[in-house]
C-alpha positions in Angstrom: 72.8 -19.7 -176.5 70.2 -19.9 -179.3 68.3 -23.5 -179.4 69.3 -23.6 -183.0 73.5 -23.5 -181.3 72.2 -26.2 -178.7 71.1 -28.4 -181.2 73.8 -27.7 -183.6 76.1 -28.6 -180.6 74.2 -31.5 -179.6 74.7 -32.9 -183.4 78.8 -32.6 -183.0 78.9 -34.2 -180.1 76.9 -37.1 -181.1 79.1 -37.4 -184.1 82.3 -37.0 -181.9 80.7 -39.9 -179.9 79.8 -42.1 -182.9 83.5 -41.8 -184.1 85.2 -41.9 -181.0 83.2 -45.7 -180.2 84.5 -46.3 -183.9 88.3 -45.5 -183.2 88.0 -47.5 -179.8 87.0 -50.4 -181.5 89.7 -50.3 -184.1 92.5 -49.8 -181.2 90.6 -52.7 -179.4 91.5 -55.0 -182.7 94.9 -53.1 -183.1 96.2 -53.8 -179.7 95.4 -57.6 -179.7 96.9 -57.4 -182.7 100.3 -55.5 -181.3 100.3 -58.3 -178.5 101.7 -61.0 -181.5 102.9 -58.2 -184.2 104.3 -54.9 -183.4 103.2 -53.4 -187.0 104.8 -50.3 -186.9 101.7 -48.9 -188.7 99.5 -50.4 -186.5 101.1 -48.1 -183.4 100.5 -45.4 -185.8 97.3 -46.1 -186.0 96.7 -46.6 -182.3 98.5 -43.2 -181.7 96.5 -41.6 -184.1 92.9 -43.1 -182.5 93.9 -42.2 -179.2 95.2 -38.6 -180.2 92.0 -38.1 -181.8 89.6 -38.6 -179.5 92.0 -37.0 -176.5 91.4 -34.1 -179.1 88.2 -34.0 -179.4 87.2 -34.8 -175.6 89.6 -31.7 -175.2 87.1 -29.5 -177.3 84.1 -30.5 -175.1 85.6 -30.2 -171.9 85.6 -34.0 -171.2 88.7 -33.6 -169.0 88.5 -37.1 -167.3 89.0 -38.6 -171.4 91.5 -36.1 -172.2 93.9 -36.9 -169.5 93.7 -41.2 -169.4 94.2 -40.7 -173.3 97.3 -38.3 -172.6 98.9 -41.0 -170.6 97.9 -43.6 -173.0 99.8 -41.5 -175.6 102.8 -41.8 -173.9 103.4 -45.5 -173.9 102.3 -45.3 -177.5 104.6 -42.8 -178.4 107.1 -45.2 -176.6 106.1 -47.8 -179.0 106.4 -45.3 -181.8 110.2 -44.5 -180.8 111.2 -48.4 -181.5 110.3 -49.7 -177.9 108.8 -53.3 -178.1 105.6 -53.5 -177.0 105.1 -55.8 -173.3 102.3 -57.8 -172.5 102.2 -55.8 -169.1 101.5 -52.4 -171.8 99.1 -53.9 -174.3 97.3 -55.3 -171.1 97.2 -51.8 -169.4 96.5 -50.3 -172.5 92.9 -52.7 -173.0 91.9 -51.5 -170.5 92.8 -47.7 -170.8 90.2 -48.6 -173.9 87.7 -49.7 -171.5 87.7 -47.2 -169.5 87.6 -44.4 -172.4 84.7 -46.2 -173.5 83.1 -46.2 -170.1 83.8 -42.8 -169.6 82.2 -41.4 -172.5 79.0 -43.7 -172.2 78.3 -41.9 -168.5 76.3 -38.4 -168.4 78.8 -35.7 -167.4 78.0 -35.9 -163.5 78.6 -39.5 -163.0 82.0 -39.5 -165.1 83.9 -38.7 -161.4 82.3 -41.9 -160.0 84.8 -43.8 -162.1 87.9 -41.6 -160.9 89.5 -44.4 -158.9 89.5 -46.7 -161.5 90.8 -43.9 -164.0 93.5 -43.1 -161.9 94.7 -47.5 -161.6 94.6 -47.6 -165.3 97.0 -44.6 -165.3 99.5 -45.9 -162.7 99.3 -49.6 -164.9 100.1 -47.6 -167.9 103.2 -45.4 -166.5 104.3 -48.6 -164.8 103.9 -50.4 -167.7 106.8 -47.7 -169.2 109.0 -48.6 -166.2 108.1 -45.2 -164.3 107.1 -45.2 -161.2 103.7 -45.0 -160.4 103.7 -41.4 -158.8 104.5 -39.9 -162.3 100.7 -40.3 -163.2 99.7 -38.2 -160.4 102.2 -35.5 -161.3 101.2 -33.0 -163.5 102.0 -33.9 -167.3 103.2 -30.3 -168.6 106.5 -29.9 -168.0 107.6 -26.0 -166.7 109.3 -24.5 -169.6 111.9 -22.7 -167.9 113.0 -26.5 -166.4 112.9 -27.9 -169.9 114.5 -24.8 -171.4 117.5 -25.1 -168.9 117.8 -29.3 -170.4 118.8 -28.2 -173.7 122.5 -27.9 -173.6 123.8 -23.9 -174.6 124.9 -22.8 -178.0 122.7 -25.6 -179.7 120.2 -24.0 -182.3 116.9 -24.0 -181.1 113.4 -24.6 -183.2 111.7 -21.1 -183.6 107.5 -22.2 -184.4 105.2 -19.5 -185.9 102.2 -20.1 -185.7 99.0 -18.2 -187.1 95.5 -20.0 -186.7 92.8 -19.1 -189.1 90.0 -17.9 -188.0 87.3 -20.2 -188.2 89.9 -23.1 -186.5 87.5 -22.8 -183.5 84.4 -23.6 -185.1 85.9 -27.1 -186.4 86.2 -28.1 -182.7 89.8 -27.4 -182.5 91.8 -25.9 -179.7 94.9 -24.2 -180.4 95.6 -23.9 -176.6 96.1 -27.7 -176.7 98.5 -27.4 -179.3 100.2 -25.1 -177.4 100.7 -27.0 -174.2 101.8 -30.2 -175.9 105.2 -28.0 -177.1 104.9 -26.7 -174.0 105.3 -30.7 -172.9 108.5 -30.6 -175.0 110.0 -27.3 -173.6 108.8 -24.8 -175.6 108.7 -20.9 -174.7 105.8 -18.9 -175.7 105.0 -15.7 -177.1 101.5 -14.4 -177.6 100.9 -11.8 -181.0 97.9 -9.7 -180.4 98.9 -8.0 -183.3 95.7 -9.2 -185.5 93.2 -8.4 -182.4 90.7 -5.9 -184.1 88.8 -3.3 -182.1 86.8 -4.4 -179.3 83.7 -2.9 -181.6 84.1 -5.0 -184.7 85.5 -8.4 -182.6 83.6 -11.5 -183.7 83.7 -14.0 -181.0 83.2 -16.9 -183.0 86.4 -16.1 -184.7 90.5 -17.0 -183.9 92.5 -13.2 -183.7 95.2 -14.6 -182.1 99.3 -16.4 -182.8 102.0 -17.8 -181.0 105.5 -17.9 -181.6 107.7 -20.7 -179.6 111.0 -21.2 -179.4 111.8 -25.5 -178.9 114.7 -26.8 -177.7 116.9 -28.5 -180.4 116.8 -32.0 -178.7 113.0 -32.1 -180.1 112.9 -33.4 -183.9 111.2 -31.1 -186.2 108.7 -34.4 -186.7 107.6 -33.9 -183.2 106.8 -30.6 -183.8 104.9 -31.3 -187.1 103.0 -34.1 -185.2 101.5 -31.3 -182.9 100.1 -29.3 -186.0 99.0 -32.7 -187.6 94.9 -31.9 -186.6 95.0 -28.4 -188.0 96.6 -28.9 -191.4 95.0 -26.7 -193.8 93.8 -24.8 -190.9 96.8 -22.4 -190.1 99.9 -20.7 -191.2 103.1 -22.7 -189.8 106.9 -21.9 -190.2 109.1 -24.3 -188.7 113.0 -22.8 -188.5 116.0 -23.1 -187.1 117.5 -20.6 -184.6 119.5 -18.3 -186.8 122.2 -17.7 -183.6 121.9 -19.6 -180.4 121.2 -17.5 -177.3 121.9 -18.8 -173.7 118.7 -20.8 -172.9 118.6 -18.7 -169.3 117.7 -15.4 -170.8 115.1 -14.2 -170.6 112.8 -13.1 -173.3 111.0 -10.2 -172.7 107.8 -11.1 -174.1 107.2 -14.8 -173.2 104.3 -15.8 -171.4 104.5 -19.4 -170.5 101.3 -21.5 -169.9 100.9 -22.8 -166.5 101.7 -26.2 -166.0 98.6 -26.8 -163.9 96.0 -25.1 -165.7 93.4 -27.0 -166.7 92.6 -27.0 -170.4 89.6 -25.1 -171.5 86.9 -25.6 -174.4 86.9 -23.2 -177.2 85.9 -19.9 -176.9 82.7 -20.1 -179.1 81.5 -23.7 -178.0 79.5 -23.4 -175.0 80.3 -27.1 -173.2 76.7 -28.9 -172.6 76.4 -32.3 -171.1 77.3 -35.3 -172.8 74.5 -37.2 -174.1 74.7 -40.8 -172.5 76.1 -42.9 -175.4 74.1 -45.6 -177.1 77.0 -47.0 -178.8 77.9 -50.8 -176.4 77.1 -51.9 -173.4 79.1 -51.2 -170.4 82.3 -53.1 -170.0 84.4 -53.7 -167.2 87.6 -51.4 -166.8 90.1 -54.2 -166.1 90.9 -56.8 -169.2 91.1 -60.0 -167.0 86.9 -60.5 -167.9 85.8 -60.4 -171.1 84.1 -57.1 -172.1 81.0 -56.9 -174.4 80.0 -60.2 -174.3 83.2 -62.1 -172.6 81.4 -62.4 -169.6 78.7 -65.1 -168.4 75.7 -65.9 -169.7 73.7 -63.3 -169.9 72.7 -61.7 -172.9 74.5 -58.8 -174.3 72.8 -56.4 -176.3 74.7 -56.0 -179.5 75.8 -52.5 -180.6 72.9 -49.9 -181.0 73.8 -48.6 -184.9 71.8 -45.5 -184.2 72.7 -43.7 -187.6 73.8 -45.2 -191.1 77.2 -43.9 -193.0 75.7 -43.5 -196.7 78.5 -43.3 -199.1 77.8 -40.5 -201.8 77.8 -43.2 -204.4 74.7 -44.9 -202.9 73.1 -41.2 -202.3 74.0 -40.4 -206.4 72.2 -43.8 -207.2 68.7 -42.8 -205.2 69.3 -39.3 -207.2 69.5 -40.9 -210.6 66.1 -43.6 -209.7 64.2 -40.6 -208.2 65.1 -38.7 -211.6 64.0 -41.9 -213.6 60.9 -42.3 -211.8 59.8 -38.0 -213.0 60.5 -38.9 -216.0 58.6 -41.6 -216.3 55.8 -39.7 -214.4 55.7 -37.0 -216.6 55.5 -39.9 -220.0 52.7 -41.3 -218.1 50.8 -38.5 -217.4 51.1 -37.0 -221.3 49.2 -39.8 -222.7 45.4 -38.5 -223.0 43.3 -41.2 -221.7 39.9 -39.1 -222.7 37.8 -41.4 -225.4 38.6 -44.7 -226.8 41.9 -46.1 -226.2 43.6 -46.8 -229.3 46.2 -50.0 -229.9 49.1 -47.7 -230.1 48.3 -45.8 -226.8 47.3 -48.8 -224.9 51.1 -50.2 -225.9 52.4 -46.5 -224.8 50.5 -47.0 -221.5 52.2 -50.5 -221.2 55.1 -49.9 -222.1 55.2 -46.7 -219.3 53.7 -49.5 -216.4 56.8 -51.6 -217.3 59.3 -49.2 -217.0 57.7 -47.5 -213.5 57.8 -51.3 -212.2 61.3 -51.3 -213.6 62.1 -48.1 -211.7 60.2 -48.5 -209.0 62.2 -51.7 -208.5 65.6 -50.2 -208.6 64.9 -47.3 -205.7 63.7 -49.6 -203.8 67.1 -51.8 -204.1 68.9 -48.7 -203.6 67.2 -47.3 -200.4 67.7 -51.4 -199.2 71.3 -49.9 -200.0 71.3 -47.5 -198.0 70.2 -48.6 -194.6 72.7 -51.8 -195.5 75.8 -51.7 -193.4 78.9 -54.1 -193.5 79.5 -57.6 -191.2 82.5 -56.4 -189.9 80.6 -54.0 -187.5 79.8 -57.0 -186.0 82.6 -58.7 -186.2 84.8 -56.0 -184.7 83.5 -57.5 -181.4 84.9 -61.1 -181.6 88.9 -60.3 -181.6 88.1 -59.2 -177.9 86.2 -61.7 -176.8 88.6 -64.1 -178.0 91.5 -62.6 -176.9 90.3 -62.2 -173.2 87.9 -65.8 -172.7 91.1 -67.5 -174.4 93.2 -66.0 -171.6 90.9 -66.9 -168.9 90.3 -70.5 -169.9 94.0 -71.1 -170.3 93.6 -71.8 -174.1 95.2 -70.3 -177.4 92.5 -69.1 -179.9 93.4 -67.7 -183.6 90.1 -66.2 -184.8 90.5 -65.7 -188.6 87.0 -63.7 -190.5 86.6 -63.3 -194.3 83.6 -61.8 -196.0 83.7 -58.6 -193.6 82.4 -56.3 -196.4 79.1 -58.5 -197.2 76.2 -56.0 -196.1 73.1 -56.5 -194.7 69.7 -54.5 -193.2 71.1 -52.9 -190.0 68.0 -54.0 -188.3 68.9 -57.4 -188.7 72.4 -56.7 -188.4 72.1 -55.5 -184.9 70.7 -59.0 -184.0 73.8 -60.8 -184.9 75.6 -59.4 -182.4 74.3 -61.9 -179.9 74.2 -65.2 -181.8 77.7 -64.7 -182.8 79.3 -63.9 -179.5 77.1 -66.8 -177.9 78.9 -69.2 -180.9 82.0 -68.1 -180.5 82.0 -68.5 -176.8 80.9 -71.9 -177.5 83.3 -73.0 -179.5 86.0 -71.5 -177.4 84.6 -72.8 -174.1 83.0 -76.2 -175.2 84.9 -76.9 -178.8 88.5 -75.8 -178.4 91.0 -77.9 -176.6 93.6 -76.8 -174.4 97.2 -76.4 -175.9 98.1 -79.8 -174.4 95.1 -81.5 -175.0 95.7 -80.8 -179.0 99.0 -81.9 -179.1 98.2 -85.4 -177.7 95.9 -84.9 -180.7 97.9 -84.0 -183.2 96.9 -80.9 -183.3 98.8 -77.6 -183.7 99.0 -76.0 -180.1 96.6 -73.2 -180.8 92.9 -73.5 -182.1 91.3 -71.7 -185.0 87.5 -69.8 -185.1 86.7 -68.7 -188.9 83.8 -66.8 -189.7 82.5 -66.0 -193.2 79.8 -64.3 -194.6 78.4 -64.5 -198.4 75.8 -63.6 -200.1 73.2 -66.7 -201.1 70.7 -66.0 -203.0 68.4 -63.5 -201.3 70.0 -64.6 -198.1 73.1 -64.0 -196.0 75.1 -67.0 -195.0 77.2 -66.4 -192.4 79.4 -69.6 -191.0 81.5 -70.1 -187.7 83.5 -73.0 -187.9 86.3 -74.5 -185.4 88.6 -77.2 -185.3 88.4 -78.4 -181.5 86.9 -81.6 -180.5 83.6 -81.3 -182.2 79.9 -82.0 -180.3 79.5 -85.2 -178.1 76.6 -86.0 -179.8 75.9 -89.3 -177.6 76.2 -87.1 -174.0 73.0 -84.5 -176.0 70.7 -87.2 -176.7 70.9 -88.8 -174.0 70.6 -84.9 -171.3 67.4 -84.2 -174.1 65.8 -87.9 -173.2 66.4 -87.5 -169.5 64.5 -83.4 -169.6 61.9 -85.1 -172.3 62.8 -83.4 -175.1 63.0 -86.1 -177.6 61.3 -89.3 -176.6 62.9 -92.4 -175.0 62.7 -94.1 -178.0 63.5 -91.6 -181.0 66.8 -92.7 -183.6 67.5 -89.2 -184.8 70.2 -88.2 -187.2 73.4 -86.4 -186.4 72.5 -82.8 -187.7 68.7 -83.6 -185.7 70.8 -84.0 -182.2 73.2 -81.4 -182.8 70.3 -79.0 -183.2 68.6 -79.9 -179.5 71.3 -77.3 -178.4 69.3 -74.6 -179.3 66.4 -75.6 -176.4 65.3 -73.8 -173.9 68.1 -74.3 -171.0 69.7 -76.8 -172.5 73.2 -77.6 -171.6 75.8 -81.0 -171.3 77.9 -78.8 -168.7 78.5 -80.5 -165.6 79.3 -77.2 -163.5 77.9 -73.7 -163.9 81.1 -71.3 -164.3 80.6 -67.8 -165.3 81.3 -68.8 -168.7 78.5 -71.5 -169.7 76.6 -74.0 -168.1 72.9 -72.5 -167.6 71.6 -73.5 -170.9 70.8 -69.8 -171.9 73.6 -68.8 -175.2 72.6 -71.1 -177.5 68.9 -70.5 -176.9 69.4 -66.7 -177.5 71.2 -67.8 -180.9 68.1 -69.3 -182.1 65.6 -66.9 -180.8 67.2 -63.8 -182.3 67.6 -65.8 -185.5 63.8 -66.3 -186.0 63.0 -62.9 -185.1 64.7 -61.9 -188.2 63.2 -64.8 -190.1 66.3 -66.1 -190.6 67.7 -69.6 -189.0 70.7 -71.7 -187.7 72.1 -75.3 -188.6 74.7 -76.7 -186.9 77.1 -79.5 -188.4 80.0 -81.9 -186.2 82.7 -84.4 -187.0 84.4 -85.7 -183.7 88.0 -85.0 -183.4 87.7 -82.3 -186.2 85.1 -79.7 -185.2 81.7 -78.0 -185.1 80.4 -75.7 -187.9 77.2 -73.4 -187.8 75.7 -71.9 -190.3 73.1 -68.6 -189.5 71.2 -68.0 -193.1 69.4 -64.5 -192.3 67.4 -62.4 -195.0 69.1 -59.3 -196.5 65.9 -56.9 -195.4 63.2 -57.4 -193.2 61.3 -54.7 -194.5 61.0 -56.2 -198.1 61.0 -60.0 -198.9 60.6 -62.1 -201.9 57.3 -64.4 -201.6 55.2 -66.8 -203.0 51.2 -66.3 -202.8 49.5 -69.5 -202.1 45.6 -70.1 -202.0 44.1 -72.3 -199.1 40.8 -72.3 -199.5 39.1 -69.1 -200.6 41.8 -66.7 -198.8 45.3 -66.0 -199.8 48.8 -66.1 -197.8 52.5 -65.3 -198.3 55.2 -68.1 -198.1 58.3 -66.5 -197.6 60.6 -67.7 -200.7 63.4 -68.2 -198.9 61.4 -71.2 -196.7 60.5 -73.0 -199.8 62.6 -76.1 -200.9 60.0 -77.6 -203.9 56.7 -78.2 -204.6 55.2 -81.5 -205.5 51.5 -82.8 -207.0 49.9 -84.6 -204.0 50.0 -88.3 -204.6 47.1 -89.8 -202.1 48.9 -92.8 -202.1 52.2 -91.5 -200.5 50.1 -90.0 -197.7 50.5 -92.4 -194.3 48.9 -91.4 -191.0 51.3 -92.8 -188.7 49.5 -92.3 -185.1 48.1 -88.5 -184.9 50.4 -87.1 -187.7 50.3 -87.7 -191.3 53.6 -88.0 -193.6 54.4 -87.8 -197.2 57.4 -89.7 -198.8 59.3 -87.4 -201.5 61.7 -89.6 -203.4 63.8 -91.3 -200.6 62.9 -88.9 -197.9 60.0 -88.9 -195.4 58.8 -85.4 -194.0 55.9 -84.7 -192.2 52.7 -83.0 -193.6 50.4 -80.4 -192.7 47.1 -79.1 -194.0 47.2 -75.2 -193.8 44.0 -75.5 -194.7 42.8 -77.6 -191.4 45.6 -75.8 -189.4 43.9 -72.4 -189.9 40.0 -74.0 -189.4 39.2 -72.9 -193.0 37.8 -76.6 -194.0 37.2 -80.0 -192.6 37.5 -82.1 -195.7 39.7 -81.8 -198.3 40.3 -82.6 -201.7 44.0 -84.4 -202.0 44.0 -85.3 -205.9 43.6 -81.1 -206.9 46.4 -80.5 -203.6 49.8 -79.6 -204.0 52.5 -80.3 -201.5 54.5 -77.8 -200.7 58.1 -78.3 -199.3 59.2 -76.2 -197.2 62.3 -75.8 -194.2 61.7 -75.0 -190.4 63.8 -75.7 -187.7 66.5 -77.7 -189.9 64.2 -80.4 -190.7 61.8 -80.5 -193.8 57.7 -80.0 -193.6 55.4 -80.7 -196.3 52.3 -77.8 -196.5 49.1 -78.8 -198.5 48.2 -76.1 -200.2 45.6 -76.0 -202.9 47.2 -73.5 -205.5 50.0 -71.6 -206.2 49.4 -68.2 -207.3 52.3 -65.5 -208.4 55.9 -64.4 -206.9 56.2 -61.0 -206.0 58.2 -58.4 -203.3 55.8 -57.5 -200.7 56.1 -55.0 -198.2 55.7 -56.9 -194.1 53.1 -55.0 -192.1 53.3 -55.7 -188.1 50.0 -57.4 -187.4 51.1 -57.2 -183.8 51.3 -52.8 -184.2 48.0 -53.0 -186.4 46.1 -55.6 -184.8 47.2 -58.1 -182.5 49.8 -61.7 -182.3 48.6 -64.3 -184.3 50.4 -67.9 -184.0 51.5 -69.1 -187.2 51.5 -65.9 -188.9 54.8 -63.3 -189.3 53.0 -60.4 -190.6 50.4 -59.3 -193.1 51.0 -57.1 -196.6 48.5 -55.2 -199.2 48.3 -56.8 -202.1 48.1 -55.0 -205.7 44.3 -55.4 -205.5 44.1 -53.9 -202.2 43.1 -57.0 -200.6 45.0 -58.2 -197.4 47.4 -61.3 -197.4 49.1 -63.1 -194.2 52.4 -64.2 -194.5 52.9 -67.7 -193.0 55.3 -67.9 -190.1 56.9 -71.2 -190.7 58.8 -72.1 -187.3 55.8 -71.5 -185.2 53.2 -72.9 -187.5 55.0 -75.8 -187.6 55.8 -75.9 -183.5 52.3 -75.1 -182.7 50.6 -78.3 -184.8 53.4 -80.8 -183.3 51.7 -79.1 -179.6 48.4 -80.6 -180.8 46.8 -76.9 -180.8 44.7 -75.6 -184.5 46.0 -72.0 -185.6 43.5 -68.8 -186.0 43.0 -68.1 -189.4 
């Protein structure tokens, strides 16, 4: 095989991979779904998941997917054919989703590792249809001439002709498989040769060959169409009736029936590689009764690893159309003769042209933002599960309800989500949500809610998780933070202030460590992953009625919005987002009160620091040319002294940490129009390392 076939190979089974992780997400969410509502298009759906990737696993020889997906389409077709879904099935069928996920995560020689835990799942399945359990190990191709003797004589019989085009191969479809799931329903088989061209003109990447079948009349023609559902468009099909029975024991001098236990091959053409490990979630166990990707303890669970975008071809036609407004606006520049004096009328040409490139320039770079955007409900996807199966375990019932699914975001800071949200709603459901009893001596319906919505703020996303359980005990987390010394003996906080000391370090109220909560690590992941994406986290509580968080994250890490600021003789970015106001310094608000120094605004009293001591660029300053800028870290409000304010503009973040080395108080550094270098403020730990008593490098 050529490498340009290898790689060409390598590229459909990725994308087989990407969709497959797709469709087993949406059965996930379907089949939690089925447990409450058996939507008859909801089995369809499931059917037609499962029959897909059974499909293409078949076309790249992943046998151990194609045949716990076979039995899976069993109990679905079940389902299909009016039979209520059980508890016992949806249950068995979970976990038939873990394990296709599991199974196409491993590299090809590891897949039999997990053999005797495919081969539970399919006894739980057929047992789940009232079979007994020996039926799985049987082999699932029934012998034609057994099925063939079934159908009583005299009925008229389904005659199936069926011609393949040529290229069907090379789309990574196997007729052979069609072929054997007739076969299932008692088909008989004929082979035509007749299209086979001489061996010297045979291309091998091409389909010569047709079958003609003869189904009993038991089978409904839609069964039969359901077969030929993958390869519409692909193939010549004529569906008939038997124009006069004929006893189904003749025999028919041409049929060659497919062996019941022959394995099913790849395609001819496709030379089966091994599967690339797949980067799409972390593993999960097989069996339903722990949580899977993130229903587990505490530890952190990487969220899933969005290795490629889906573009839509209306966000690729808007990148054309900027592109093609940027050469044109190239090509006005560049005809305007800048040789001699510049006249009035050409220097209002050349501004004019500088506008409308800053214009342009402006809009592609909105639409690339576009284009590596990618919708919440990626994430969200992940939740139903979790609150399906920690809700089970903890003997609680749990509605989760999510609007705002389609709001997009960066996928870089979308795949940091993953983990805030799963830690929150784990939280709420462990910690927040009563048990069904508990709620009715409340007053409460039996069965709690979790809603999450995301909107767009601004230049932000707001994304809130709210419950209605029994809310935070706010007097049991000031008083764990004044026995570890995280707030002082003495300190009168607000609500909002003590609801926030969840986020420290190990904190946790829990009086027992269960495999659920208790070691102080969730809620500290939710506000570290937060601020690595400059974004941040507020919780709000009402006893009796429920806890609310609110994560406010940036649309783009790559581009922000900020405001240039001079301290001293150098220049820095404040992220626009951070800033509340800014205020004239009045000397006469400023109080030292022991080391630190506040500033009243209005009603309000926040604390204040001097950037301009904080980064060692001066030891005096001048307070009545100040301004006071107020900004928000950590969900409380800090004033900055800063000495002017200088333009708004987009700037592009450059890694100090890549480019030079970790700074404390700074996130980054950017060019500046006039090629000089800015550093853009990092307001969380500027603002953590001045209450530590340290000075910041400038």
């Amino acid at each position: 095989m050529s490498q340009i076939d290898a790689a060409t190979l390598a590229a459909l089974q990725s994308t087989f991979l990407e969709e497959s992780f797709e469709g087993l997400d949406r059965a996930e969410t379907g089949l939690i779904q089925l447990a409450d509502d058996p939507d008859p298009e909801v089995i369809g759906e499931l059917f037609r998941v499962i029959h897909s990737i059974k499909g293409g696993a078949g076309a790249f020889g992943v046998t151990e997917v194609t045949e716990l997906a076979h039995v899976m389409e069993n109990l679905l077709d079940d389902l299909r054919s009016g039979t209520p879904p059980t508890a016992e099935g949806c249950a068995a069928l979970l976990a038939g989703v873990d394990e296709l996920r599991a199974t196409l995560r491993e590299p090809a020689g590891a897949r039999q590792l997990r053999a005797a835990t495919h081969h539970e799942i399919c006894a739980r399945i057929v047992a789940s249809r009232g079979a007994p359990a020996a039926k799985a190990a049987a082999a699932p191709v029934i012998a034609p001439a057994v099925a063939a003797a079934a159908a009583p004589v005299g009925d008229p019989a389904w005659l199936v002709d069926f011609k393949p085009h040529p290229t069907l191969m090379q789309t990574g479809n196997d007729p052979l498989r069609i072929v054997r799931e007739l076969v299932e329903l008692g088909a008989t088989v004929t082979a035509d040769l007749s299209r086979l061209p001489a061996l010297g003109v045979l291309d091998p990447t091409e389909l010569y060959l047709a079958w003609q079948l003869r189904l009993p009349a038991a089978v409904s023609q839609a069964q039969i169409e359901e077969a030929f559902a993958w390869v519409d468009g692909e193939c010549t099909l004529a569906i008939t009736r038997e124009a006069s029975a004929a006893p189904a024991s003749e025999p028919v001098a041409e049929t060659a029936p497919v062996p019941a236990a022959a394995p099913e091959p790849p395609p001819a053409p496709v030379a089966v590689l091994p599967m690339p490990a797949a980067p799409a979630t972390p593993a999960t166990p097989a069996t339903p009764a722990t949580p899977s990707r993130g229903g587990g303890g505490d530890d952190s669970h990487s969220p899933t690893n969005m290795s490629s975008v889906r573009v839509g071809i209306d966000k690729i036609d808007l990148l054309m159309n900027m592109v093609g407004e940027l050469v044109i606006t190239q090509s006005m520049l560049g005809e305007l003769d800048t040789d001699g004096p510049i006249s009035v009328e050409r220097s209002a040409q050349i501004r004019e042209g500088l506008l409308l490139l800053a214009r342009n320039t402006r809009a592609l770079q909105e639409s690339v933002v576009r284009l590596r955007s990618m919708p919440v409900s990626v994430v969200f996807a992940r939740l139903p599960r979790l609150v399906h199966d920690l809700g089970h375990k903890l003997g609680k019932r749990v509605e989760l309800e999510t609007t705002g699914q389609g709001t997009e975001l960066d996928k870089t800071v979308l795949e940091k989500l993953g983990d805030p949200l799963i830690h929150i709603v784990r939280n709420s459901i462990d910690h927040g949500v009563e048990t069904p009893d508990e709620r009715i001596a409340a007053g409460k319906p039996a069965h709690g809610t979790i809603r999450i919505h995301a909107e767009h703020r601004g230049s932000a996303i707001v994304i809130e998780v709210s419950d209605d359980g029994r809310g935070l005990n706010l007097t049991r987390i000031l008083s764990v933070a004044k026995q570890r010394g995280l707030v002082a003996p003495d300190a009168q906080l607000r609500d909002d202030e003590i609801a926030n000391l969840v986020f420290a370090p190990g904190f946790s109220t829990a009086a027992v460590v269960s495999d659920v909560s208790g070691r102080g690590v969730g809620m500290d992941v939710v506000w570290r992953h937060l601020k690595e994406v400059g974004g941040d986290v507020h919780i709000e509580s009402m006893p009796g009625q429920g806890t609310r968080t609110t994560l406010r994250v940036p649309l783009t890490l790559a581009i922000i919005d900020g405001q240039l600021i001079r301290v001293s003789e150098q220049s820095y970015v404040m992220p626009l987002l951070s800033i509340i106001e800014t205020v004239e310094l009045e000397p006469a608000r400023l109080k030292r009160v022991g080391t630190a120094e506040v500033y009243r605004v209005r009603d309000q009293i926040v604390p204040v620091i001097d950037l301009g001591v904080a980064f060692g660029l001066r030891y005096e300053r001048d307070l009545a040319s100040g301004l006071l800028m107020i900004v928000e870290a950590d969900g409380a409000r800090v004033g900055l002294i800063v000495d002017e304010l200088l333009a708004q503009q987009q700037i592009v973040i450059k890694s100090l940490e890549t480019n030079f080395g970790r700074v404390d108080g700074l996130a980054g550094a950017t060019i500046l129009g006039d090629g000089h270098v800015a550093f853009i403020i990092d307001i969380v730990a500027l603002t953590r390392g001045i209450r530590r008593g340290g000075r910041l490098a400038a």
